[in-house]
C-alpha beads as a LAMMPS data file, in Angstrom:
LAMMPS data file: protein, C-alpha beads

326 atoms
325 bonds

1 atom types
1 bond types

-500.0 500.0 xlo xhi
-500.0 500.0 ylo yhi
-500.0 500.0 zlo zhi

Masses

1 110.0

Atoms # bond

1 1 1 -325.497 -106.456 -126.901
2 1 1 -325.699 -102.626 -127.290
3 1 1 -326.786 -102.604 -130.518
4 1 1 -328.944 -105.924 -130.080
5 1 1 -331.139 -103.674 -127.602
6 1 1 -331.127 -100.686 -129.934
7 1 1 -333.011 -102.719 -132.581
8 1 1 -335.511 -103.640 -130.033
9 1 1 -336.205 -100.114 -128.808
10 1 1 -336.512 -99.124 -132.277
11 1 1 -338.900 -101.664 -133.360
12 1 1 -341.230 -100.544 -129.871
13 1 1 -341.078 -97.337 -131.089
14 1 1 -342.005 -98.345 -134.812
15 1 1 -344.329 -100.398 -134.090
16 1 1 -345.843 -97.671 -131.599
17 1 1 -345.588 -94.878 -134.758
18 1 1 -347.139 -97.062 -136.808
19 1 1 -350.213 -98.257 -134.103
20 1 1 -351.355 -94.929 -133.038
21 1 1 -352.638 -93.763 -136.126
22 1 1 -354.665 -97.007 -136.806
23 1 1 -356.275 -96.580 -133.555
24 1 1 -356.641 -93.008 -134.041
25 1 1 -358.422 -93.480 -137.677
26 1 1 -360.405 -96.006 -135.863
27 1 1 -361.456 -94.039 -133.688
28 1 1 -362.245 -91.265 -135.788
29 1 1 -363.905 -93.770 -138.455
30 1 1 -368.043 -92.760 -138.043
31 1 1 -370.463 -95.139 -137.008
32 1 1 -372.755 -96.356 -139.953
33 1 1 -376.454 -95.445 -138.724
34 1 1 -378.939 -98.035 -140.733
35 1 1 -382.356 -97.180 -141.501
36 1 1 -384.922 -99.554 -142.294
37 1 1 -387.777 -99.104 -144.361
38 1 1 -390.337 -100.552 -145.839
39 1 1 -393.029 -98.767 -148.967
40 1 1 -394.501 -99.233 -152.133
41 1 1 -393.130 -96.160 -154.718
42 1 1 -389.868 -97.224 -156.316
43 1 1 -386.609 -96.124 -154.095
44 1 1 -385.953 -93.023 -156.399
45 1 1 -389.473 -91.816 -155.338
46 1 1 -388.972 -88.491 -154.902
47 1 1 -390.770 -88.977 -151.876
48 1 1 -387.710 -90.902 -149.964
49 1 1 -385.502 -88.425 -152.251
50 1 1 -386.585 -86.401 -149.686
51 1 1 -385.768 -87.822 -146.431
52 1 1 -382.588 -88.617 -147.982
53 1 1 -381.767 -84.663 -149.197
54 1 1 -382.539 -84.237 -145.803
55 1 1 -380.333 -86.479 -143.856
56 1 1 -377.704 -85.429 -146.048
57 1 1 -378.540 -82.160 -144.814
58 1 1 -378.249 -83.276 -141.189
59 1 1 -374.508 -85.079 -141.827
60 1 1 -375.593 -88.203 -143.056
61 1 1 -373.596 -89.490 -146.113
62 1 1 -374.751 -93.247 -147.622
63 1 1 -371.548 -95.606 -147.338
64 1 1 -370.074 -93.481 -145.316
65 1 1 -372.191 -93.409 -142.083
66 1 1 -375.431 -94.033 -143.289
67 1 1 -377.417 -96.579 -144.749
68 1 1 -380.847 -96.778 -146.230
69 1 1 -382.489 -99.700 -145.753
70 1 1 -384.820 -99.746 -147.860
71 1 1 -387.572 -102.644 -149.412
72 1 1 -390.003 -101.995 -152.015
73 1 1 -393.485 -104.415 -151.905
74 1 1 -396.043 -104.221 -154.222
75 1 1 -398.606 -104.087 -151.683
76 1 1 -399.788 -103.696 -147.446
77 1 1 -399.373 -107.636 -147.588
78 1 1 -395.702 -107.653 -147.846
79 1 1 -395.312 -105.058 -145.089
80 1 1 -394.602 -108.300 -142.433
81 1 1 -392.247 -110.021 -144.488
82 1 1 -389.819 -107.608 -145.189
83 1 1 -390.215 -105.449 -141.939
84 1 1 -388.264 -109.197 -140.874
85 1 1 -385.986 -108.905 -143.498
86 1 1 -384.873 -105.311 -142.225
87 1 1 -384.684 -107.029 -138.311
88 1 1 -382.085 -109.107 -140.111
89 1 1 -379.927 -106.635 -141.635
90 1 1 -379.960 -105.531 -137.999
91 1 1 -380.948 -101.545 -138.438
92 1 1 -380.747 -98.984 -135.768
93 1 1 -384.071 -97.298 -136.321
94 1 1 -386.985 -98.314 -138.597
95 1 1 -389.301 -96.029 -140.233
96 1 1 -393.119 -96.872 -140.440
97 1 1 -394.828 -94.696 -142.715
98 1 1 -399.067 -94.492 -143.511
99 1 1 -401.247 -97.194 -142.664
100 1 1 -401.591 -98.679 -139.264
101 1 1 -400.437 -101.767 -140.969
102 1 1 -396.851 -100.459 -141.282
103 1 1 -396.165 -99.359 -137.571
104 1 1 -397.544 -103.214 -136.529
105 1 1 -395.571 -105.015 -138.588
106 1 1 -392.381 -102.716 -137.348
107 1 1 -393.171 -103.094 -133.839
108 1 1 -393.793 -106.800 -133.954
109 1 1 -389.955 -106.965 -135.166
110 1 1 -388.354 -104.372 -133.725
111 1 1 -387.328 -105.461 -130.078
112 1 1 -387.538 -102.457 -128.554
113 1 1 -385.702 -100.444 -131.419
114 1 1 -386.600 -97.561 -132.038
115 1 1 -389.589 -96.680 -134.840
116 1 1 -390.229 -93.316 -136.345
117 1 1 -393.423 -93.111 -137.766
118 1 1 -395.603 -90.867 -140.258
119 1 1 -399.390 -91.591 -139.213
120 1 1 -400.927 -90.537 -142.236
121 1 1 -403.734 -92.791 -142.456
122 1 1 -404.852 -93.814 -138.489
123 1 1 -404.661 -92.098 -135.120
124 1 1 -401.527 -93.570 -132.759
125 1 1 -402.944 -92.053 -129.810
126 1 1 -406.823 -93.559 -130.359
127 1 1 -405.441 -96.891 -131.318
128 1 1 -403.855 -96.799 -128.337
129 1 1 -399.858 -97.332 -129.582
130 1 1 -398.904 -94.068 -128.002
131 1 1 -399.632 -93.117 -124.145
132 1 1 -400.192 -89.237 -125.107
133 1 1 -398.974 -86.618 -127.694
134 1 1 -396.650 -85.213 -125.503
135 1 1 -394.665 -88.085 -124.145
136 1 1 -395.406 -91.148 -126.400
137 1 1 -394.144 -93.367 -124.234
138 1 1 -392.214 -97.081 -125.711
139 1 1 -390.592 -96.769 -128.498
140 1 1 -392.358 -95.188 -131.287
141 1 1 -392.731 -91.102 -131.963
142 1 1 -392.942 -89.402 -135.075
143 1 1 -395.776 -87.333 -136.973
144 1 1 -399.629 -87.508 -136.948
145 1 1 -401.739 -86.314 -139.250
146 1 1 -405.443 -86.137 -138.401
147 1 1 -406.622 -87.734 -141.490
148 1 1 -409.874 -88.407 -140.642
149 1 1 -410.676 -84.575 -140.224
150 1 1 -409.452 -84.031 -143.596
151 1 1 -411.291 -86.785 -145.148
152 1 1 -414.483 -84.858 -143.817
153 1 1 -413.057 -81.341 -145.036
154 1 1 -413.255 -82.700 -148.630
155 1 1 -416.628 -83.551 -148.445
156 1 1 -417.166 -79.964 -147.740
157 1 1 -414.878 -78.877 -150.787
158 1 1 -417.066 -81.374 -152.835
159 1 1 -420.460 -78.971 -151.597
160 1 1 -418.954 -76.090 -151.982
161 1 1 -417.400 -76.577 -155.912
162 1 1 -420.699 -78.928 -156.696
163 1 1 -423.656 -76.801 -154.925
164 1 1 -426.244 -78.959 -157.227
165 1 1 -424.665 -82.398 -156.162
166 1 1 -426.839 -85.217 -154.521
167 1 1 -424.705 -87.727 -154.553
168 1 1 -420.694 -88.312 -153.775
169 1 1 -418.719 -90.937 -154.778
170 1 1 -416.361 -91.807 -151.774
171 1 1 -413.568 -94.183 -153.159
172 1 1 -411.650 -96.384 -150.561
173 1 1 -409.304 -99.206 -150.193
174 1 1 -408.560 -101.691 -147.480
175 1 1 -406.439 -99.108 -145.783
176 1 1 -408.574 -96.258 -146.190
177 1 1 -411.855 -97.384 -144.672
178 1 1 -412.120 -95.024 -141.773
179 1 1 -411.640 -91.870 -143.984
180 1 1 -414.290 -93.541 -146.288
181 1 1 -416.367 -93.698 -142.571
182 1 1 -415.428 -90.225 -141.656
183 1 1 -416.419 -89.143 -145.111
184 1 1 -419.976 -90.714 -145.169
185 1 1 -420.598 -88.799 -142.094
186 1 1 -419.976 -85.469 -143.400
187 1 1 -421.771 -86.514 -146.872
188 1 1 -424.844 -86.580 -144.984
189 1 1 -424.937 -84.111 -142.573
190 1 1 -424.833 -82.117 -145.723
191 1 1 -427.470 -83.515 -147.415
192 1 1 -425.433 -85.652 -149.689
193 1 1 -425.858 -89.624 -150.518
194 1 1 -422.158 -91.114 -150.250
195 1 1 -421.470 -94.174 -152.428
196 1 1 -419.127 -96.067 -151.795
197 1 1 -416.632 -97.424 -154.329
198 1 1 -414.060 -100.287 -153.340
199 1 1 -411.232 -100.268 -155.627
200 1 1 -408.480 -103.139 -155.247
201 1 1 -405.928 -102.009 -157.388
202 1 1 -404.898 -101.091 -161.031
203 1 1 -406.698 -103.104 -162.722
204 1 1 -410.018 -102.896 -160.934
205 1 1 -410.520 -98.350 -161.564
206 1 1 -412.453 -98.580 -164.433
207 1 1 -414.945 -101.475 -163.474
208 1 1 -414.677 -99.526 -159.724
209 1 1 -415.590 -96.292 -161.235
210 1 1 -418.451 -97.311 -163.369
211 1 1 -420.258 -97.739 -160.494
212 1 1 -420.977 -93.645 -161.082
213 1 1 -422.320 -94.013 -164.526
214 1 1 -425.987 -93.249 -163.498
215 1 1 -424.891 -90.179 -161.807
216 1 1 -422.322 -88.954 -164.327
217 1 1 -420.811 -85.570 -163.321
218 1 1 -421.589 -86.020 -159.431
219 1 1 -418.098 -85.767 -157.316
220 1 1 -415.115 -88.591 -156.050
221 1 1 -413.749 -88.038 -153.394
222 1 1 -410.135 -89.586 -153.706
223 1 1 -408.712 -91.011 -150.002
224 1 1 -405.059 -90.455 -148.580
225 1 1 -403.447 -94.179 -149.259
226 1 1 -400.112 -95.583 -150.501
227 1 1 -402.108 -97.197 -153.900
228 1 1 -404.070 -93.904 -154.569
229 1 1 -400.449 -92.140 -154.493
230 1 1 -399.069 -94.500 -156.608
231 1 1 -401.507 -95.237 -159.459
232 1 1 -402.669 -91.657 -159.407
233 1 1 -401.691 -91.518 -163.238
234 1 1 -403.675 -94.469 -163.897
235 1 1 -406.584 -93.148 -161.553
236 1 1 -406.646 -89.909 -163.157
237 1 1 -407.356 -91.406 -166.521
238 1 1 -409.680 -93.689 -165.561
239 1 1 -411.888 -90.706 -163.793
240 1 1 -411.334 -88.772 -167.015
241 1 1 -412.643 -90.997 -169.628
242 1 1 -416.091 -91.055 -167.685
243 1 1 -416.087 -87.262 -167.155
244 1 1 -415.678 -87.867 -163.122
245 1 1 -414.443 -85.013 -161.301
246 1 1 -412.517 -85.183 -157.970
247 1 1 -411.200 -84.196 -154.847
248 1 1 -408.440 -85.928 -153.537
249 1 1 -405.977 -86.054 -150.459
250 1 1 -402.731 -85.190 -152.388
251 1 1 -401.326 -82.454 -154.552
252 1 1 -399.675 -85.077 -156.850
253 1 1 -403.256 -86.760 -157.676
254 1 1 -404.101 -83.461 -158.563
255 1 1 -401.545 -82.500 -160.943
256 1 1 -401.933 -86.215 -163.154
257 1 1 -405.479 -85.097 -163.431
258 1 1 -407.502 -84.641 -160.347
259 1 1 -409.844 -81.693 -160.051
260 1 1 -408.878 -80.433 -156.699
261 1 1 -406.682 -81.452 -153.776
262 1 1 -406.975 -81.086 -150.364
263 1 1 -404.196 -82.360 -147.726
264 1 1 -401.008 -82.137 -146.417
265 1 1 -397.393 -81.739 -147.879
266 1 1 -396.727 -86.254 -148.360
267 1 1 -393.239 -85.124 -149.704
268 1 1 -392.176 -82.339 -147.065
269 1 1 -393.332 -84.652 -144.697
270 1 1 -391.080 -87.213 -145.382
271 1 1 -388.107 -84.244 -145.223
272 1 1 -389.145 -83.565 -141.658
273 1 1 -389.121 -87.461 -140.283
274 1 1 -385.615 -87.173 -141.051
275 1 1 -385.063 -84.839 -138.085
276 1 1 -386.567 -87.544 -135.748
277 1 1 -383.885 -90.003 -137.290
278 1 1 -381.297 -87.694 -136.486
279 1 1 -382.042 -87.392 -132.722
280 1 1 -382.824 -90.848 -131.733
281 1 1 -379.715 -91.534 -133.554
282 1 1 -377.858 -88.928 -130.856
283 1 1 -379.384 -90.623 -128.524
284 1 1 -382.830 -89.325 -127.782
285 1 1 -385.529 -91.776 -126.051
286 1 1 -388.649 -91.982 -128.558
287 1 1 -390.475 -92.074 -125.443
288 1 1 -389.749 -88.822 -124.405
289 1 1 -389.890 -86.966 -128.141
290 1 1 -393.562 -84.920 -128.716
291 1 1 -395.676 -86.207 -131.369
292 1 1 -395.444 -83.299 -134.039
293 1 1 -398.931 -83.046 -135.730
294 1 1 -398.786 -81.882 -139.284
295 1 1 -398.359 -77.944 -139.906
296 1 1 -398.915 -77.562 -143.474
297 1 1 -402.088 -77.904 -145.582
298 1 1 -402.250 -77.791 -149.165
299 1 1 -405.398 -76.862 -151.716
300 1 1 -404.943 -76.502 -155.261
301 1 1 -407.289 -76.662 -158.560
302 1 1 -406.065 -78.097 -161.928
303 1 1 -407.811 -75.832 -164.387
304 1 1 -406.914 -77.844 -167.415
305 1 1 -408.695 -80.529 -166.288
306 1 1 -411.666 -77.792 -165.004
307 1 1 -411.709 -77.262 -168.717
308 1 1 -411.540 -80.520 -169.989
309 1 1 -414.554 -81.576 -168.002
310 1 1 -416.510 -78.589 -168.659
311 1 1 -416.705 -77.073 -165.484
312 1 1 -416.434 -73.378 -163.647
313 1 1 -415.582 -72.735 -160.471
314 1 1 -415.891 -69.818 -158.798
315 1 1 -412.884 -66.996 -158.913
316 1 1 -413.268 -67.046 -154.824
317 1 1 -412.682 -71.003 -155.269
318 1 1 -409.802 -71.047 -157.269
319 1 1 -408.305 -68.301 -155.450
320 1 1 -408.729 -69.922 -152.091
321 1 1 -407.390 -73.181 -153.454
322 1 1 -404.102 -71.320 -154.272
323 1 1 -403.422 -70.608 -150.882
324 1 1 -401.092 -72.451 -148.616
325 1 1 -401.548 -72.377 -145.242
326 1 1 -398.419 -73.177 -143.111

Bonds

1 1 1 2
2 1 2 3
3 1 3 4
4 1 4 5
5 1 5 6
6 1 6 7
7 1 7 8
8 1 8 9
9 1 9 10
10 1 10 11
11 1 11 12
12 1 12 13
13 1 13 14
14 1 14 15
15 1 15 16
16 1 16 17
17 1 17 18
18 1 18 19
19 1 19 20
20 1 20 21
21 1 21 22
22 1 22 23
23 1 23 24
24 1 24 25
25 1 25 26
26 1 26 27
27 1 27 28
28 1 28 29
29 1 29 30
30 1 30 31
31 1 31 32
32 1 32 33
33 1 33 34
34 1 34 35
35 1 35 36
36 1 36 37
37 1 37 38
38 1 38 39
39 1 39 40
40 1 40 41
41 1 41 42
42 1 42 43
43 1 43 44
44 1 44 45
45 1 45 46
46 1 46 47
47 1 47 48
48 1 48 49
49 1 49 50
50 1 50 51
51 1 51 52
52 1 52 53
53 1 53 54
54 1 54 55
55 1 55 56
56 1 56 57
57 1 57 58
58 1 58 59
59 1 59 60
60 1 60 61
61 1 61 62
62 1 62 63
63 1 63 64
64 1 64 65
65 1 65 66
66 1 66 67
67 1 67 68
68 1 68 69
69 1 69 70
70 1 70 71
71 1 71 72
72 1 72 73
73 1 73 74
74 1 74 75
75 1 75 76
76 1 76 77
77 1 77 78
78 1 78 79
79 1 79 80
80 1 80 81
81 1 81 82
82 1 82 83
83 1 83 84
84 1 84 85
85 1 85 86
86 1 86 87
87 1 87 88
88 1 88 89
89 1 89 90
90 1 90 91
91 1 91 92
92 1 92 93
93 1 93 94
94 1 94 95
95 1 95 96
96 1 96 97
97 1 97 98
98 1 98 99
99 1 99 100
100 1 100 101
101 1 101 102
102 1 102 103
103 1 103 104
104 1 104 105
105 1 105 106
106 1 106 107
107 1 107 108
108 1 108 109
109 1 109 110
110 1 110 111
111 1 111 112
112 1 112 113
113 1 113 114
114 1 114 115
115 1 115 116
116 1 116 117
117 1 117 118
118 1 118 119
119 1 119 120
120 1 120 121
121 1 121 122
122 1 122 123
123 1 123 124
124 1 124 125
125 1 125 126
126 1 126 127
127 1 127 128
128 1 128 129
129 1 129 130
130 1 130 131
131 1 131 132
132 1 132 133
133 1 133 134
134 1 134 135
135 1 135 136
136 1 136 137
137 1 137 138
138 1 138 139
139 1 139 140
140 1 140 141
141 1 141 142
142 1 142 143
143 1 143 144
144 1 144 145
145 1 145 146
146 1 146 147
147 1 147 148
148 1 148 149
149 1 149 150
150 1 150 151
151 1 151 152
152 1 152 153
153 1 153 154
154 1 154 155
155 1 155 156
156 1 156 157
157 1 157 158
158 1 158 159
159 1 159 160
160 1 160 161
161 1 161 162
162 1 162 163
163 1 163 164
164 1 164 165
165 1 165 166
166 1 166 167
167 1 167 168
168 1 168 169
169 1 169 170
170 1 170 171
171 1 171 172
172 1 172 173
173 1 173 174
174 1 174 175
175 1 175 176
176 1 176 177
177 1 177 178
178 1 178 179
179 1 179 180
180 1 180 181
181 1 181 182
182 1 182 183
183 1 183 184
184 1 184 185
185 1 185 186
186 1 186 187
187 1 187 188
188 1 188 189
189 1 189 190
190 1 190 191
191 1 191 192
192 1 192 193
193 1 193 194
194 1 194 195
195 1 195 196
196 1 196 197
197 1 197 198
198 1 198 199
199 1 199 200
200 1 200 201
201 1 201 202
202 1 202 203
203 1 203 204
204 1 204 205
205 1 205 206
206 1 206 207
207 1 207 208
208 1 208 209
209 1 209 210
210 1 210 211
211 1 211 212
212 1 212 213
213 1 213 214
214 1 214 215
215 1 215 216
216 1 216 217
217 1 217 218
218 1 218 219
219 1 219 220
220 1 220 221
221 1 221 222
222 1 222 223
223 1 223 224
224 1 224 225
225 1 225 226
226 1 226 227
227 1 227 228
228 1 228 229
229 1 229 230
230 1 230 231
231 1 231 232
232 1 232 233
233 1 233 234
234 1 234 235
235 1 235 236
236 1 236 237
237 1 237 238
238 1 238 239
239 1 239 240
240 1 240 241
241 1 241 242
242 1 242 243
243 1 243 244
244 1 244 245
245 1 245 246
246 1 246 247
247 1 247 248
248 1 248 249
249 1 249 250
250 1 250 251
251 1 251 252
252 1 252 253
253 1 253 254
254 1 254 255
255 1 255 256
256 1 256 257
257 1 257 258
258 1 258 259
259 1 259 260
260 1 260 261
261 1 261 262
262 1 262 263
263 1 263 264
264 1 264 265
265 1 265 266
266 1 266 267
267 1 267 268
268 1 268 269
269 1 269 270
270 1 270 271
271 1 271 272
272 1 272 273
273 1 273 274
274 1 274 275
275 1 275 276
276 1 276 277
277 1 277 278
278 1 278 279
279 1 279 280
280 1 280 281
281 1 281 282
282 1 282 283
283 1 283 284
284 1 284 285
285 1 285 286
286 1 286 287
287 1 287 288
288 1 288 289
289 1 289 290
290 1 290 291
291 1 291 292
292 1 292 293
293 1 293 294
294 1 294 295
295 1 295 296
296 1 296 297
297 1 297 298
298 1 298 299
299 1 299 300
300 1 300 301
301 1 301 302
302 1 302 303
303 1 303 304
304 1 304 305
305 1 305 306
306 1 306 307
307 1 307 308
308 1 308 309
309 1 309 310
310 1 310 311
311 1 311 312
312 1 312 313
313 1 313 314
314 1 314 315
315 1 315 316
316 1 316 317
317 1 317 318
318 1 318 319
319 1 319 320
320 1 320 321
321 1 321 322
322 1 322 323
323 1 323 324
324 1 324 325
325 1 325 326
């Protein structure tokens, strides 16, 4: 009887060893934060390299308690479809990144979840998704940049490196129509005709461009969009073969060819969304997290292809274009 006891005490007390340190490790075990987004550069982009280098940063580690969600699409029209996909995998926060056409198609599946956005290409606050900078009120915070001002700013550039220029080319997409607006606007008020030059895609730049063949040498001005950062190599060329110079929104357009660039950091950018990840995930209320408005400003000249197309700018140019203002 003695002993028939014993066994049963020793079994509680086995069994009791051998529980606690699931429950512990369970308890311990971190929980997996999914993020859900949807773009058009491949994942490896160094772009969402990034935002990734910077989660890691933060204590993030994929597999371990961290997941990127993430869908390519070739274009804005597949923005709906696999923003659904990503309400399926059921992810904690989405990202929304550019266009007003991203943020829509995240909040129309989101819920309530919580979006983090990077308004690089429309105003939140004018198109009315956010109450006020401050305190955005719903569920969506994140960065703004005030693209529209810089659209206008590289009209400017385009006077001041072409002094002689009568005409500039303004270049847009379906996404990019209100820079092209802002941009017409400035053309003029400095006594410059803007053309405009729809281009709808890879295959359409040349045809696009040719539009500029009677005014050869004039200026492009090169919007901030997802397809103008992604076929900049194929833009680049394009603009080269019919001697086209141009001033566009990011540094990387500018180094596959572009004369000058004027905009903000696209790539340190997507570092600093990462920190908005990291404290809705601890439990901060997008409602109640500032809109940050974008601190850094980039200009920059690409003498080769200065060179190439015959040009000189001034040593005050050049030097102003090196410096970064942060």
């Amino acid at each position: 009887m003695a002993s028939h006891i014993g066994r049963r005490i020793f079994l509680a007390t086995l069994g009791g060893a051998v529980a606690w340190p699931l429950a512990a490790r369970a308890q311990q075990q971190p929980k997996m934060l999914r993020v859900g987004f949807v773009g058009i550069q491949p994942r490896e982009a160094p772009l969402y390299t990034n935002f990734l280098k910077r989660m890691a940063e933060l204590g993030y580690q994929e597999g371990r308690n961290f997941a990127f969600e993430y869908i390519q699409t070739p274009n804005i029209e597949g923005y709906e479809k696999n923003y659904r996909e990503l309400a399926a995998r059921r992810v904690n926060v989405f990202l929304a990144v550019g266009n007003e056409r991203a943020l829509r198609a995240a909040l129309s599946v989101a819920e309530g979840k919580p979006i983090a956005f990077l308004a690089s290409d429309f105003d939140p606050l004018a198109k009315g998704y956010v109450a006020n900078l401050s305190r955005p009120g719903g569920n969506v915070t994140g960065i703004f940049v005030r693209q529209l001002e810089l659209a206008a700013k590289r009209v400017e550039i385009a006077r001041e490196a072409f002094p002689r220029a009568t005409v500039v080319g303004l270049a847009f997409d379906v996404v990019s129509r209100e820079q092209r607006d802002a941009a017409a606007e400035a053309a003029r008020k400095l006594g410059l005709e803007p053309r405009m030059i729809e281009v709808k895609g890879q295959q359409d730049y040349g045809g696009a461009f040719n539009t500029m063949d009677d005014v050869r040498g004039q200026p492009i001005i090169l919007p901030a969009g997802p397809m103008f950062f992604r076929d900049r190599e194929a833009i680049a060329q394009a603009l080269l073969e019919r001697r086209i110079p141009s001033i566009a929104a990011f540094r990387e357009n500018m180094e596959a060819g572009a004369l000058v660039s004027y905009g903000f950091d696209l790539i340190g950018l997507f570092y600093d969304i990462a920190s908005y990840v990291h404290q809705i995930a601890r439990g901060a209320k997008p409602s109640d997290m500032p809109i940050e408005q974008s601190p850094r400003f980039y200009m920059a000249v690409n003498l080769k292809t200065a060179a190439s197309l015959g040009i000189s700018l001034s040593d005050v140019f050049v030097a102003r274009a090196n410096e970064v203002r942060e």
